[in-house]
C-alpha positions as CSV (number, residue, x, y, z in Angstrom):
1,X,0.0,0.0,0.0
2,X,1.4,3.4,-1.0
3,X,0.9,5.8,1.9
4,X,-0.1,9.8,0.5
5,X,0.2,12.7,2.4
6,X,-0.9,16.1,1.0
7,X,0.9,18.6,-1.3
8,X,1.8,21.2,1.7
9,X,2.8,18.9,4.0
10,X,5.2,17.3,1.6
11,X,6.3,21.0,0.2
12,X,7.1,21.9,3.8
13,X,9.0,18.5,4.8
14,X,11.7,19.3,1.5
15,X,12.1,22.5,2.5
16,X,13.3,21.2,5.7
17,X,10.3,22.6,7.7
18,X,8.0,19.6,8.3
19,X,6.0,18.6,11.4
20,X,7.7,21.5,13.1
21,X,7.6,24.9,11.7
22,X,4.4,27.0,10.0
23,X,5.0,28.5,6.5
24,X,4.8,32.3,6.2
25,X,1.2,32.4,5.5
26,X,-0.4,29.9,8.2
27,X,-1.6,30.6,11.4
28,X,0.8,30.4,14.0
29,X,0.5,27.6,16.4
30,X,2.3,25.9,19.7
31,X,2.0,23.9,22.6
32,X,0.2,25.9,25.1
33,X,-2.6,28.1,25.9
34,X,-4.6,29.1,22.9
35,X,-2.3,28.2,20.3
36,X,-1.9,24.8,21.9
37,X,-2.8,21.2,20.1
38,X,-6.2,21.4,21.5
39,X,-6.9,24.8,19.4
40,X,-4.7,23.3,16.4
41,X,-7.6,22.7,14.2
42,X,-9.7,25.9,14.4
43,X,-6.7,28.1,13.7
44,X,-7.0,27.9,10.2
45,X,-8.4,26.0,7.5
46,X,-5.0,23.9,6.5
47,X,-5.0,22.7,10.1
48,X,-8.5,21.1,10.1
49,X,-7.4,17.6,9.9
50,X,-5.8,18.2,13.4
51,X,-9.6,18.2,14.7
52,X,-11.4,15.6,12.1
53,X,-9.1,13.3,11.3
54,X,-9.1,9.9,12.2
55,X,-5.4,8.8,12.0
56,X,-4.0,10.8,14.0
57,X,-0.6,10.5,15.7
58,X,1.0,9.8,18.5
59,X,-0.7,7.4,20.4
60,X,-0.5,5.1,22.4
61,X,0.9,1.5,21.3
62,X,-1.0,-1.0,22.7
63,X,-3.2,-4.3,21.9
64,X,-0.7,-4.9,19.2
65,X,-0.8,-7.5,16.7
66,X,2.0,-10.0,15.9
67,X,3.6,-10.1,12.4
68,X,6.0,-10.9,10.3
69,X,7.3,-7.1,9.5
70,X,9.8,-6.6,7.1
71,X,13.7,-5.5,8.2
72,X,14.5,-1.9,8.3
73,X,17.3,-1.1,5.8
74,X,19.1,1.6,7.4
75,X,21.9,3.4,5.0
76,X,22.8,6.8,6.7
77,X,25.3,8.8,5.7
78,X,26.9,11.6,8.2
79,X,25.9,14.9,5.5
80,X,23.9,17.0,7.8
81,X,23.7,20.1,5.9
82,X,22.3,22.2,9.3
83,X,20.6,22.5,12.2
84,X,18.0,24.8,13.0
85,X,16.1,26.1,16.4
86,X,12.6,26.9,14.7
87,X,11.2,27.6,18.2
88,X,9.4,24.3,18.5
89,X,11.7,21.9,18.4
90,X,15.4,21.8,17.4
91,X,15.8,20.0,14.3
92,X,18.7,18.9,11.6
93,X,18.4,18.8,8.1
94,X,20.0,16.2,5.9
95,X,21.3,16.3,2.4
96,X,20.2,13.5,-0.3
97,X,21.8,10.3,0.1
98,X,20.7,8.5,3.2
99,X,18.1,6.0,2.7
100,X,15.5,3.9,4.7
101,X,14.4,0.9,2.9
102,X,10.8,-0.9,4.2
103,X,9.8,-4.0,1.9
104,X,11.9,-2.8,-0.8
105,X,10.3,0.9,-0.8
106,X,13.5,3.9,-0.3
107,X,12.6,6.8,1.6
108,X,15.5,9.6,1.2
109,X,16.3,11.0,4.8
110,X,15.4,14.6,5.0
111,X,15.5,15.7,8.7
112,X,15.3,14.4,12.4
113,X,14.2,16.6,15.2
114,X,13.4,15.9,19.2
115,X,10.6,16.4,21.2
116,X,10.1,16.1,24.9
117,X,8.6,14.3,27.0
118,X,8.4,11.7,24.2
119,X,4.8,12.0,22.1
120,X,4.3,8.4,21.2
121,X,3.3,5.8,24.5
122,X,4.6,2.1,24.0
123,X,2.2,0.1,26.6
124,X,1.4,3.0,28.7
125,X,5.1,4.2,29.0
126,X,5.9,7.9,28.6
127,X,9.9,8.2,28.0
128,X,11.9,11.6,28.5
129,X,12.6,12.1,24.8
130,X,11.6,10.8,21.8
131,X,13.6,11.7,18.5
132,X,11.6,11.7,14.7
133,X,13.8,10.6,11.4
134,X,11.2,12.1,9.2
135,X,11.7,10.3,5.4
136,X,10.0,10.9,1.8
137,X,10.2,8.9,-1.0
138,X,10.1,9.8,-4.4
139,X,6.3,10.4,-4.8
140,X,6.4,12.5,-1.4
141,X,5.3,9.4,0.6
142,X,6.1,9.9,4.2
143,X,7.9,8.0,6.5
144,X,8.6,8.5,10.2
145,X,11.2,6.7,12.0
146,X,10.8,7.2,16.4
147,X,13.0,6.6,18.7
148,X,12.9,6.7,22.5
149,X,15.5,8.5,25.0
150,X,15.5,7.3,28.7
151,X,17.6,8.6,31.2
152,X,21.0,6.7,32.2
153,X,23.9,7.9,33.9
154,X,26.5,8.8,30.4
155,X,25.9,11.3,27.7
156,X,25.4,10.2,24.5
157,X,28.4,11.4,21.8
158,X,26.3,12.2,19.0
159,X,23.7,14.3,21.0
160,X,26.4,15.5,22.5
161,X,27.6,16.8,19.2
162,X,24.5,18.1,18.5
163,X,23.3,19.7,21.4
164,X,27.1,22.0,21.2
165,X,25.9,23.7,18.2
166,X,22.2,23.6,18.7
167,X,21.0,27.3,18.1
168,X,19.6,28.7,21.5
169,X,17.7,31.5,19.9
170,X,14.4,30.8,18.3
171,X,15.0,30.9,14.2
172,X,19.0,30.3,14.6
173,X,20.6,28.4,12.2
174,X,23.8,26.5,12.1
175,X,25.8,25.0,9.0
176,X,29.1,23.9,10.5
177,X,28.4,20.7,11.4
178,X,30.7,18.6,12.1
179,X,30.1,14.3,10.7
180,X,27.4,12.8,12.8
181,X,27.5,9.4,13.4
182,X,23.3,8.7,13.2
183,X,23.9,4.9,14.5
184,X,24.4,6.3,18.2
185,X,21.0,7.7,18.1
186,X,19.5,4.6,17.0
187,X,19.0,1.2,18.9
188,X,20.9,-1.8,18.3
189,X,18.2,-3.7,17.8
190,X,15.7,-2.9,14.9
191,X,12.4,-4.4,15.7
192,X,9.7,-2.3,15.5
193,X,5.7,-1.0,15.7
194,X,4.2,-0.3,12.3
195,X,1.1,1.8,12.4
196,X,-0.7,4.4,9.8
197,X,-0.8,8.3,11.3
198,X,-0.2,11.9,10.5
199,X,1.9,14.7,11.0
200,X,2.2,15.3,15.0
201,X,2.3,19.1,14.0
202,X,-0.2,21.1,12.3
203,X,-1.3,20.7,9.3
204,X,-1.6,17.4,10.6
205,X,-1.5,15.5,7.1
206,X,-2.4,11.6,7.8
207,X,-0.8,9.1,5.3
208,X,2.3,9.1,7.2
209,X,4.2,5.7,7.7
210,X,4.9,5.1,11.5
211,X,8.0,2.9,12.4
212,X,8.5,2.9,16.5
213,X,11.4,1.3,17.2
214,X,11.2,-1.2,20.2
215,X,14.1,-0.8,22.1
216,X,15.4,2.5,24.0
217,X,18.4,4.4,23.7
218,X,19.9,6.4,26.9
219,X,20.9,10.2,27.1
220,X,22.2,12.0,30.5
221,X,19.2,13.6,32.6
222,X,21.2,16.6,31.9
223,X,21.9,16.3,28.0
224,X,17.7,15.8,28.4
225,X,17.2,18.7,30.7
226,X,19.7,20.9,28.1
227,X,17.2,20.3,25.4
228,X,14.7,21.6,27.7
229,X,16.7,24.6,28.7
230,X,16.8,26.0,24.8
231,X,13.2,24.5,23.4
232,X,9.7,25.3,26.0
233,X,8.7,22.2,27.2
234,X,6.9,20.2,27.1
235,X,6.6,20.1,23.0
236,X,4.3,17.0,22.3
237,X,1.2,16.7,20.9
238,X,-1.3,14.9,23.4
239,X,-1.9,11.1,22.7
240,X,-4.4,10.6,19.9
241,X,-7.5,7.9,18.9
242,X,-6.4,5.1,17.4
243,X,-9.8,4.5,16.2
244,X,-9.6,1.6,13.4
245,X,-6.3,1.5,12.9
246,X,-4.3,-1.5,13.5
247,X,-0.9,-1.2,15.3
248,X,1.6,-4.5,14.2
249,X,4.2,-5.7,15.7
């Protein structure tokens, strides 16, 4: 099954925007008060599926099915080509040439970015931080890869890395980046969730491919905290309906 999201959502993910940061002409949005996800669909009309859709994400992953998923190809370069602080989240952008490959379908890696605490549940569980490898193939088919952070005693290198030339002020960019090594913010093991969602953002475009990866990775409390320090937390959309959808396993 080919998974579609809409025009604008994909325009904003290649311009290394997506699920995170509003185009000039949309309403602006956020996490609290009347700007916050609960408001996210009457702010304007490109937000409405935030309100009326019915695969909507993150949720909560649980009553999952058994089955015989496909491996996750994995071929990740270290070309970052920048890292931005767009005031919700802080988020790096990739250049063409690393590749996620599910049942023989490539998605081209275009950005990850963080968001804490993490906005996807697996069995109930909250974790501290979640990280999004946000994909597109060809056709503008989106993937998301997620990731979840706990809390352990060592920092991790390639946050590390990051989190040193993270912009602090909201719209900083930075271009001197130095190789990142993606593999030490990804588990070891690769077994994941597969569910159908959206866009965790406004406009909240379902038709987004979901990969939640089993197994935890660890961060200090205070590389955690840090992120915490630059972004205003918290910065995660609320758990949504799963409705129909089947969550595999």
């Amino acid at each position: 099954m080919k998974i579609k999201t809409s025009l604008l959502a994909v325009s904003i993910l290649i311009s290394g925007c997506a699920t995170t940061q509003h185009s000039e002409h949309s309403a602006h949005w956020g996490y609290s008060g009347h700007e916050g996800p609960e408001y996210w669909g009457s702010l304007s009309s490109k937000y409405s599926k935030c309100t009326s859709g019915q695969n909507q994400s993150p949720v909560n992953l649980i009553n999952s099915i058994e089955s015989e998923l496909p491996p996750l190809k994995m071929e990740y370069n270290s070309d970052a080509s920048g890292i931005i602080n767009n005031g919700h989240t802080i988020q790096v952008n990739y250049l063409p040439g690393s590749n996620l490959t599910v049942n023989n379908h490539k998605y081209e890696l275009k950005q990850f970015h963080f968001h804490t605490p993490s906005e996807n549940h697996i069995n109930d569980k909250s974790y501290p931080m979640e990280i999004h490898f946000v994909h597109a193939d060809e056709k503008g088919n989106l993937a998301v890869v997620a990731v979840m952070f706990e809390a352990g005693n060592k920092e991790n290198k390639t946050l590390k890395e990051i989190w040193a030339l993270m912009p602090e002020k909201t719209g900083g960019k930075n271009k001197q980046l130095p190789k990142l090594l993606i593999e030490g913010v990804l588990p070891s093991n690769k077994e994941y969730y597969r569910f159908n969602g959206s866009l965790t953002t406004p406009p909240c475009s379902e038709g987004v491919l979901w990969l939640v990866m089993k197994q935890s990775i660890f961060a200090s409390k205070g590389q955690i905290q840090h992120f915490g320090h630059i972004i205003d937390v918290p910065n995660n959309r609320p758990i949504q309906n799963i409705n129909a959808r089947t969550i595999l396993k």
